[in-house]
C-alpha positions in Angstrom: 130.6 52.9 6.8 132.4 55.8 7.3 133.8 58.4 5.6 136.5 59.2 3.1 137.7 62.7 1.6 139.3 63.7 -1.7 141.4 66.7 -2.1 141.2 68.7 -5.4 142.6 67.7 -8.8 143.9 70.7 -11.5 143.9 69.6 -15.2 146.7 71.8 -16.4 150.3 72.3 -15.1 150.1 75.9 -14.2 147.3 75.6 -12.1 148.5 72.4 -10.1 151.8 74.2 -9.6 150.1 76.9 -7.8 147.8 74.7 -6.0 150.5 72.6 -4.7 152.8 75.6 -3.6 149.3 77.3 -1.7 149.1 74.1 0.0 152.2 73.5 0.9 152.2 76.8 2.5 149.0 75.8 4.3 150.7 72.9 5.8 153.4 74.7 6.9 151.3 77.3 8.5 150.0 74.4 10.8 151.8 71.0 10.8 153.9 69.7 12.9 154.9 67.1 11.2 156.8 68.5 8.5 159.6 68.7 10.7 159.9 65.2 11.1 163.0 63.0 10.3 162.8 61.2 7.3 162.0 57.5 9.8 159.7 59.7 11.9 157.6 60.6 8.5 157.4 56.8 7.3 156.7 55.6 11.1 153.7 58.1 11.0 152.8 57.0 7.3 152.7 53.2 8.5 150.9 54.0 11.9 148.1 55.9 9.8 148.1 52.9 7.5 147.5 50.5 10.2 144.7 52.6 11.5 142.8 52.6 8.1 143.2 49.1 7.4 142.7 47.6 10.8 139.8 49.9 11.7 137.7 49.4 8.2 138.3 45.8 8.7 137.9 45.3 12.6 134.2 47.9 12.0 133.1 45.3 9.1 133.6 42.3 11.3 131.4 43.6 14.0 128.7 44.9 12.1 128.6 41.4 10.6 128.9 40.2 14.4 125.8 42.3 15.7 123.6 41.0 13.2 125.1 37.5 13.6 124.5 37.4 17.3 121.0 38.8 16.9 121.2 42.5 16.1 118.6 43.4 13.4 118.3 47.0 13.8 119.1 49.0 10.7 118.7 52.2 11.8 121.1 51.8 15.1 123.9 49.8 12.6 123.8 53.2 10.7 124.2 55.2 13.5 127.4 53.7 15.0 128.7 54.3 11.8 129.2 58.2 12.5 128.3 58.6 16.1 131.5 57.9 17.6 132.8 62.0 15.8 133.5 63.3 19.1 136.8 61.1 19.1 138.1 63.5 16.2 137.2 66.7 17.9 140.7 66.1 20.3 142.9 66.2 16.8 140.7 69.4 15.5 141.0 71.5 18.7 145.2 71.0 18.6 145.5 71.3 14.6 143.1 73.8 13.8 144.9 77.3 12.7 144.6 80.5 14.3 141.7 83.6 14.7 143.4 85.2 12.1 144.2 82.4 9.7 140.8 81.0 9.8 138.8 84.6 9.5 140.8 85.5 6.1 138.8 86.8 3.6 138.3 83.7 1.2 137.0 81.6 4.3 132.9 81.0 3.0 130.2 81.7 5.0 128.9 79.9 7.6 125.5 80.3 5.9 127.6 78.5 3.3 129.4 76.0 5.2 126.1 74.7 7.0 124.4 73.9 3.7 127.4 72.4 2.3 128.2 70.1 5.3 124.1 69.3 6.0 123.8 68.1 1.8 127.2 66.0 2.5 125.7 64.4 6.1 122.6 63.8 4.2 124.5 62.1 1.6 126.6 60.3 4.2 123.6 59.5 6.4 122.2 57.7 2.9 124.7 55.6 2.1 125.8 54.3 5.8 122.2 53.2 5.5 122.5 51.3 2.2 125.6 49.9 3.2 124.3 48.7 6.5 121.0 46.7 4.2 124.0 45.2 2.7 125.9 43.9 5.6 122.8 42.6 7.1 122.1 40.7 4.0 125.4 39.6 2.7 128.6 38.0 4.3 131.2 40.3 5.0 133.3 38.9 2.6 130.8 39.0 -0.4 130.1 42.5 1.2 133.4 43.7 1.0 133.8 42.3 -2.7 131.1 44.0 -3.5 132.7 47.5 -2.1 135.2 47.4 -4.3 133.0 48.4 -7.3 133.3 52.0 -5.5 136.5 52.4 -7.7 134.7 51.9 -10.7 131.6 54.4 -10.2 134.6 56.8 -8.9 136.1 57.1 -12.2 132.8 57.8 -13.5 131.3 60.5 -11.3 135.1 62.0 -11.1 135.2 62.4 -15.3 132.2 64.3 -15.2 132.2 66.3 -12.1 136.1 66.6 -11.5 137.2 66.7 -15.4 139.0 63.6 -14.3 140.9 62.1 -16.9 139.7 58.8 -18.1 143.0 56.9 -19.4 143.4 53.4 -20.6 144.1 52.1 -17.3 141.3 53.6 -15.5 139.0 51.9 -18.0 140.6 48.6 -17.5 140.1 49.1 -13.5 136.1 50.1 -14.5 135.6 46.8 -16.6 137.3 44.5 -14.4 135.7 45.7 -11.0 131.9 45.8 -12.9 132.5 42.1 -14.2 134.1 41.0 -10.6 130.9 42.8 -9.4 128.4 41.1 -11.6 129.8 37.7 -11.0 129.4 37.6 -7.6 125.5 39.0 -8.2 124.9 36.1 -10.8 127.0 33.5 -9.2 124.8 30.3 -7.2 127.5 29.9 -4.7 127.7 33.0 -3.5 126.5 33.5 -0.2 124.8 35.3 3.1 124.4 34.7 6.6 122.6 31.3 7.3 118.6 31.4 6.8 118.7 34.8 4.4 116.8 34.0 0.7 118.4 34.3 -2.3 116.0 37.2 -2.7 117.3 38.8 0.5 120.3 38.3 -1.3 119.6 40.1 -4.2 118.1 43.0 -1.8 121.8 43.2 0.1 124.1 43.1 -3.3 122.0 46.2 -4.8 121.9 47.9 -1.7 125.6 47.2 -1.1 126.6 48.2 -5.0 124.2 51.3 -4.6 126.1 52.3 -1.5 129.2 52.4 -3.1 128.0 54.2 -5.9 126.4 57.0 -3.2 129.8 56.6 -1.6 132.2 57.6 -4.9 129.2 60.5 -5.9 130.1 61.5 -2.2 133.6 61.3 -2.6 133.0 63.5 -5.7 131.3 66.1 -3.8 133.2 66.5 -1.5 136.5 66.6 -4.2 134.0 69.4 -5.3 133.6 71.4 -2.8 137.5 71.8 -1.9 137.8 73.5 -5.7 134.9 75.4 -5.4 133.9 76.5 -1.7 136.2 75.7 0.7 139.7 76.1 -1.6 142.1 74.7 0.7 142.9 71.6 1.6 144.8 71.4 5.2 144.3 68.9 7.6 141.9 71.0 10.5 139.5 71.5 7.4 139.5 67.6 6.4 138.8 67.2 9.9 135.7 70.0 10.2 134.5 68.3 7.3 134.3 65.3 8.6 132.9 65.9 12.3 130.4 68.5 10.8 129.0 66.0 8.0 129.2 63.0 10.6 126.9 65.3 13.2 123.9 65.3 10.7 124.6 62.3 10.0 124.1 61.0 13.1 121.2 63.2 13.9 119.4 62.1 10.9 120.4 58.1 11.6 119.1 59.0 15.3 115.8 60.8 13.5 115.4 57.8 11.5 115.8 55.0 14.3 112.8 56.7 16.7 110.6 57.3 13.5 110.8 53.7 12.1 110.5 52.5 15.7 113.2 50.4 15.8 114.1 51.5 19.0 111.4 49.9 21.1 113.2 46.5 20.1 116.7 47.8 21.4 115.6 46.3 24.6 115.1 43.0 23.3 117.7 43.1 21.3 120.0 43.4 24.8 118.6 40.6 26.1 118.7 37.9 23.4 122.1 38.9 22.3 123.9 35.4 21.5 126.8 36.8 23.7 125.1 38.7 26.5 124.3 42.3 27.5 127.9 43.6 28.1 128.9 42.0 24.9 125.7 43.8 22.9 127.1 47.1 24.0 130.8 46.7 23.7 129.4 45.5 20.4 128.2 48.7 19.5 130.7 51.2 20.9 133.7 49.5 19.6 131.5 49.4 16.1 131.7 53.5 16.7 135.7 53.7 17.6 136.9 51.5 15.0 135.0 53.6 12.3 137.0 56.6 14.0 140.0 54.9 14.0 139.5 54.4 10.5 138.8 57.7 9.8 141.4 59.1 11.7 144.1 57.3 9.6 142.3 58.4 6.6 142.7 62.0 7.4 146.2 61.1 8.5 147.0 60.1 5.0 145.5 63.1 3.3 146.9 65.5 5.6 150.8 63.6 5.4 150.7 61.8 2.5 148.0 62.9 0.1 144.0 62.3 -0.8 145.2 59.9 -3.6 147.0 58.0 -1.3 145.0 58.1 1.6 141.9 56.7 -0.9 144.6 53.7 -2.6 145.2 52.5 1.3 141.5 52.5 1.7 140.2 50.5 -1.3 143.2 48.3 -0.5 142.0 47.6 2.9 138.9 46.0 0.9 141.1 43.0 0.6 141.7 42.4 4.4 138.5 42.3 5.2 137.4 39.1 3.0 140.4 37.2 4.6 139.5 38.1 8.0 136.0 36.8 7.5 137.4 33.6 6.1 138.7 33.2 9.5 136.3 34.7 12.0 133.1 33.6 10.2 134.4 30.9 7.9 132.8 32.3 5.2 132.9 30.4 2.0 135.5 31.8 -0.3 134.6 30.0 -3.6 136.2 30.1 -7.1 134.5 33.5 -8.1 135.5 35.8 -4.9 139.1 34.4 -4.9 139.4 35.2 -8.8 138.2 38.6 -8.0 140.4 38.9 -4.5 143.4 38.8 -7.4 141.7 40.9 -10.0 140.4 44.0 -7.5 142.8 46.7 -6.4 145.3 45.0 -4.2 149.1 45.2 -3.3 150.2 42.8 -5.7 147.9 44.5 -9.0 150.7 46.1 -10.8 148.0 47.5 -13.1 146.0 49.3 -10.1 149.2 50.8 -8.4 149.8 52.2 -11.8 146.4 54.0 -11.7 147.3 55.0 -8.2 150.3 56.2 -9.2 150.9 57.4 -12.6 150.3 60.9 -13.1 146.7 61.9 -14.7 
């Protein structure tokens, strides 16, 4: 599942003052887009929404499809996940800033940078495997339930590696997503693909919850090492970070499908896909450009809106993908996912836009 960034967070109002003026001067230094009409700025806003929501949902759907139609291979689901990075290297070659701009003295080193972006692909590489365990266990809608528990560890890894302020409402968001979680791990009716075990089951919800714990530590990280390494946050750096950390990614998910041997079975899996060979590898590449579309909006977001924002559309997008399964998979959506579809973070939880949106 691809990959989301955090900007960095200041705890007192001296600090965030200057951070926000440095910033500002950063984007102005390289965007575009603050020249924009006020119409032009919320058509871009909206078109970056529609990337985040429709690609997270549209990648779900045919992961769940590929196993569906006889997929089984782990190690390639993983892979998709971050292969298709080149896609992003068209926005970083036009955005990036200039020689001069990019050699300045606080730049880290590129000893530095490598080790920073090969622990965060490692990371990534990790948890797009967890998370693809999950989906080939679980129904996407259960799956995508189940994601939304990554707010929860988030406020968690954030207080103690951010200095993230835990307030009342954050707790209530913890509480609520951890008993929605639990629920659905407890619950009889919940339920997988046809002909997976309740144990299978089991294996898919703590490999899905663990992903999105691996995913908020991540997310952490990376909040991290904007404060600490890289000390900007402009929109070519969002982008380096994510095409760097997606390339070892993708070299480890590569390393890791010719080890386990998966890949003698690629073959066979071509020719007993339920919907043919074309459809098999359409399968897969449009698996790798909806995860870039989705991550291209996310960057949009960060770089136009902000990180906080950019991470509400995302866990928002959580709730489309349930309903879309409902449709394309007729998944069951029994009395315990539709009490949680209202309780998790979604357009119409007052309480969570409040956490999105109340200063912290």
């Amino acid at each position: 599942m691809l990959r989301f960034v955090e900007g960095p967070s200041n705890n007192v109002d001296k600090d965030n003052q200057e951070s926000t003026v440095n910033k500002a001067e950063n984007l102005m230094d390289e965007s575009p887009f603050l020249k924009l009409k006020r119409w032009q700025w919320w058509l871009l806003v909206a078109i970056n929404i529609f990337f985040l929501i429709a690609g997270q949902a549209a990648a779900v759907l045919l992961g769940r499809f590929y196993y569906d139609k006889g997929g089984n291979s782990k190690w390639m689901a993983t892979l998709v996940q971050t292969a298709g990075f080149p896609v992003l290297c068209i926005p970083w070659f036009l955005l990036r800033p200039s020689r001069e701009a990019s050699t300045s003295s606080t730049s880290p080193s590129i000893k530095t940078l490598a080790l920073l972006y090969f622990v965060l692909g490692v990371l990534l590489a990790g948890d797009n495997m967890l998370y693809s365990v999950g989906l080939l266990y679980l129904s996407a809608s259960t799956y995508s339930l189940i994601c939304a528990t990554q707010l929860a560890f988030n406020a968690v890894f954030s207080y103690f590696l951010n200095s993230q302020k835990v307030t009342a409402l954050i707790l209530n968001s913890v509480v609520i997503l951890s008993l929605s979680a639990a629920l659905i791990a407890v619950n009889d009716d919940s339920d997988g693909p046809s002909g997976v075990p309740k144990g299978k089951f089991l294996i898919g919800f703590l490999c899905t919850l663990g992903a999105s714990a691996l995913y908020s530590l991540l997310l952490s990280f990376m909040q991290l090492s904007f404060q600490k390494v890289l000390k900007k946050e402009t929109f070519s750096v969002v982008l380096e970070m994510q095409i760097c950390t997606s390339v070892v990614a993708s070299c480890l998910s590569s390393t890791g499908l010719f080890a386990s041997g998966e890949w003698k079975s690629l073959q066979h899996e071509l020719e007993v896909f339920g919907t043919g060979r074309v459809s098999y590898v359409l399968t897969l590449v449009w698996t790798a450009i909806t995860w870039q579309v989705c991550a291209v909006g996310v960057v949009g977001l960060i770089f136009v809106v902000s990180s906080l924002f950019s991470n509400v559309i995302s866990t928002l997008s959580l709730a489309v993908t349930p309903l879309a399964a409902l449709v394309v998979f007729h998944d069951k959506m029994n009395g315990v996912k539709e009490g949680k579809e209202v309780a998790d973070p979604c357009p119409g939880n007052p309480a969570y836009c409040l956490i999105c949106l109340v200063p912290m």
